[in-house]
N, C-alpha and C positions, 0 to 999 in steps of 0.2 A: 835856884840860881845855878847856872854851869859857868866851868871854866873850860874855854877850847882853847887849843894850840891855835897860836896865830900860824904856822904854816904846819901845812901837810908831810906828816915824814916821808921819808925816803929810806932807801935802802943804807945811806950813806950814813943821815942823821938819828939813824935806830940807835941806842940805847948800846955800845961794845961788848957790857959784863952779860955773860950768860949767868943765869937762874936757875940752870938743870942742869946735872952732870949730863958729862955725855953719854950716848950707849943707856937703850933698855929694851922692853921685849917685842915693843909694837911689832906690826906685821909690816913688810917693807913697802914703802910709797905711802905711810901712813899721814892721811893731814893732819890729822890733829896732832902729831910732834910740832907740825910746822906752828899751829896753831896756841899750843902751850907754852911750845919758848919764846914765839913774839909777845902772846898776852902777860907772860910773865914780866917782859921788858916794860912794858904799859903800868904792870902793877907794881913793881917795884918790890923789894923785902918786906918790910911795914905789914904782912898778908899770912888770913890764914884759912881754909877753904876747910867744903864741907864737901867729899865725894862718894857718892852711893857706889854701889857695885857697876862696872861699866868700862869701857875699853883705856876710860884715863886709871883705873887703877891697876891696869895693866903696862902704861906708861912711864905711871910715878912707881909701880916695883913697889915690894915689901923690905921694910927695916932686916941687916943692916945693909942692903943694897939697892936702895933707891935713887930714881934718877933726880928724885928730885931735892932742890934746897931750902922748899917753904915746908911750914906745920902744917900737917892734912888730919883732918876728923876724919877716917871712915867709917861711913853710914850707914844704915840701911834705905832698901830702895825707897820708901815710902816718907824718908822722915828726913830728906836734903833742905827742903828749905827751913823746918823745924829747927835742925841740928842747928842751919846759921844763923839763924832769929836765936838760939840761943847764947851762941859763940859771941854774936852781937851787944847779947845782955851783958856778959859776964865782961867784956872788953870796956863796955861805959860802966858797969859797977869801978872797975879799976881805973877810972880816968884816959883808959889809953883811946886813941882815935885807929887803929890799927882795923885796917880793911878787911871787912870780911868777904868773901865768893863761895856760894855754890857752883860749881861746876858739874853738870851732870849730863848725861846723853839723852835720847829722844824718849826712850821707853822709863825711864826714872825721872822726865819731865810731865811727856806729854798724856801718860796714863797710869805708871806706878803712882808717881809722885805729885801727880795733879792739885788733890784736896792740899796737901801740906803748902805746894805753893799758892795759889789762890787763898788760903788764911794767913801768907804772912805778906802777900799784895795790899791784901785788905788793912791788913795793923799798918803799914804803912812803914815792913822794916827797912831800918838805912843800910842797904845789903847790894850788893850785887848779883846777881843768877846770870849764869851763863849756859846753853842748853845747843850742846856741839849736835846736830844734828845728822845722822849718819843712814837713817830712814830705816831703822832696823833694828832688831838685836843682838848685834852683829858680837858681841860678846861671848854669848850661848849659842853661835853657829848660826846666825842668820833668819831669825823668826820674824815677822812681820811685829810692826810695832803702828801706834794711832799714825803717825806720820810718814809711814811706807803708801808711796801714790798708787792710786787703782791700776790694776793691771801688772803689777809687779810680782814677780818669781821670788818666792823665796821657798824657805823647809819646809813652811805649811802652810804656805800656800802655793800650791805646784802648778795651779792651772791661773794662776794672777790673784793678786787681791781683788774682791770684788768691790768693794768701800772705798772712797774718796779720802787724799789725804785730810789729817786734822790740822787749821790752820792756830797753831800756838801762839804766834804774834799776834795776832788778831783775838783768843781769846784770853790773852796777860790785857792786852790794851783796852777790853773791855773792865778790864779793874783803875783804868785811868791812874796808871802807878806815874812814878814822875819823869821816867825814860826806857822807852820801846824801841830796840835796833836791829837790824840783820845783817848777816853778816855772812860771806863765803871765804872758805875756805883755799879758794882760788887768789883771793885779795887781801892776802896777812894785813897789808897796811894799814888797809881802810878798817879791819878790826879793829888794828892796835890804837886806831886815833879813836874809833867810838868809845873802847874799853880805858882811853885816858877822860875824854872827855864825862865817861858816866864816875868816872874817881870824884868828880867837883860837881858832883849833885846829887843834896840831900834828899834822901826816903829810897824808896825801890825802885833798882834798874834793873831791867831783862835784855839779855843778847841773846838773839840765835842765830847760830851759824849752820848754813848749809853745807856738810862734811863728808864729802865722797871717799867712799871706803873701797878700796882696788878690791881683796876678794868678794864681798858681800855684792857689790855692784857687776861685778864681770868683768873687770878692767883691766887691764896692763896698769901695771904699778906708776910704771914712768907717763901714763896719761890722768894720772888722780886729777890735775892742779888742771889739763885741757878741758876735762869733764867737768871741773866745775864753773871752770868759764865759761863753756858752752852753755851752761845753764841762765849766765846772769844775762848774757852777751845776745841771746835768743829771746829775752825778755820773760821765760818761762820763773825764773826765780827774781823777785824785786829787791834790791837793795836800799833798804829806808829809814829814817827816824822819826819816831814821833815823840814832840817833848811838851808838856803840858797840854795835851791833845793836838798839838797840831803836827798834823802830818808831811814830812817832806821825801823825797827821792833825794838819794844821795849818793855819793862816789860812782863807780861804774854804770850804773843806772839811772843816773842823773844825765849821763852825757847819751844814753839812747835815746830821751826825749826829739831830738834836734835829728837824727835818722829816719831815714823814710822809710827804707826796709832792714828788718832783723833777719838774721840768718834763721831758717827755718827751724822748730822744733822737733823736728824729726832725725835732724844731723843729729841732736846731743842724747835723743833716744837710742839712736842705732850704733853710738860709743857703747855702749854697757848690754854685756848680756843678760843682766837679770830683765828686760825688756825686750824680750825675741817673742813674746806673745803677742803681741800687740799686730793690731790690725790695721788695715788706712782709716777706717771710720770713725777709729778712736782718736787717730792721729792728727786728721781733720778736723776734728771736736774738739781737741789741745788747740789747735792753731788757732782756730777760731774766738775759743777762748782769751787765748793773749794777745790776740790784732784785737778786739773788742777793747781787751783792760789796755793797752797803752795809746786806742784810739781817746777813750776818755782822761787819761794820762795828760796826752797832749792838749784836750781840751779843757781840762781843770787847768795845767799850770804854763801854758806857750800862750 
């Protein structure tokens, strides 16, 4: 059973009290600040996270000068959703209902930390995973990670990755857990209402957010928040929930359904220089691609 806000926040109806001090060491135009101080206002105090090595434990800063005002486990890479299936135990041992979250990036999701989450999908912990997506391991200076898309520049990979992104949402929802959501980085809102909504429903939820990172990407700082629009807004990245298997579009991507034409996917390639490799053929096979998935888009749900 879920609890959802009867309306949509706003910018106006967010949450006043901040949850993280101010000031820490991100790198500037960073989303994920944008990302952890709205999720915070979602999650409320009541919370206490479990964070492998990764650009948020360069956010929340080490004791005694951290940005942040919840309790943090940190983890190691491979033992994030272990650590909160455990933090989870010890909270019902003491009666308390106090929220647990992993919060972890793509490389401590989608390939350190795989086996540990896919066994606590399966036990069916009542947890939250949250898995900021930034397509890289932009931590250690930018190395390819399962979720860096083919064709991309990174440290090692100089001439493009040759491998197809790994689709994470897709392989959490093969474990039919009891809430699967995406989320961009460009749309704090539409986070912060999934990440209340997944608060009021019992067993495992997973969020992933798409997280453009200005250096790792090639970006001007002040275009983080265009580039990730251009990603949802071009139909290239989907914004959706699935909650007891059933699948819906939602928030910004809900309302491309009723569009005839998407802005091409080649605008939101030619933002970021980690994709100056890239070719027309490759380009035309992306488009192809996503005119295909939201032609059946429209025919499954208009």
């Amino acid at each position: 059973m879920s609890t959802t806000a009867a309306k949509k926040t706003t910018a106006v109806s967010l949450d006043a009290e901040e949850y993280a001090h101010p000031g820490n060491r991100a790198c500037t135009g960073c989303t994920l600040n944008t990302l952890y101080r709205v999720g915070l206002k979602a999650l409320g105090r009541d919370c206490i996270f479990a964070v492998p090595p990764s650009c948020l434990t360069v956010v929340q800063g080490l004791y005694p000068i951290s940005s942040s005002q919840m309790p943090i486990l940190n983890v190691t890479f491979a033992s994030t959703a272990a650590a909160a299936s455990g933090i989870r135990a010890a909270m019902k041992r003491r009666g308390k209902k106090t929220q647990v979250v992993a919060w972890a990036g793509d490389g401590g999701t989608a390939d350190i930390g795989l086996q540990a989450l896919s066994a606590a999908i399966e036990r069916g912990e009542d947890l939250i995973y949250i898995c900021y997506d930034n397509e890289a391991y932009m931590n250690t200076g930018v190395q390819r990670s399962g979720t860096t898309p083919k064709g991309t520049l990174t440290n090692n990979t100089l001439s493009g990755k040759a491998e197809a992104k790994k689709d994470v949402p897709a392989i959490v929802a093969a474990h039919r857990p009891a809430y699967v959501a995406t989320c961009s980085a460009a749309f704090p809102l539409d986070f912060h209402d999934k990440l209340l909504k997944a608060k009021g429903i019992t067993g495992f939820k997973y969020i992933h957010i798409h997280t453009p990172c200005p250096p790792g990407w090639g970006v001007e700082d002040r275009l983080a928040i265009a580039v990730g629009k251009a990603a949802v807004e071009s139909g290239l990245y989907d914004l959706y929930e699935i909650e007891n298997g059933r699948f819906r579009l939602s928030g910004p991507s809900q309302k491309l359904l009723r569009k005839k034409k998407l802005p091409p996917v080649s605008d939101y390639f030619a933002m970021q220089g980690r994709f100056k490799a890239l070719d027309d053929a490759y380009l035309q096979a992306v488009q192809q691609e996503v005119d295909d998935k939201w032609a059946g888009y429209r025919e499954r749900f208009l």
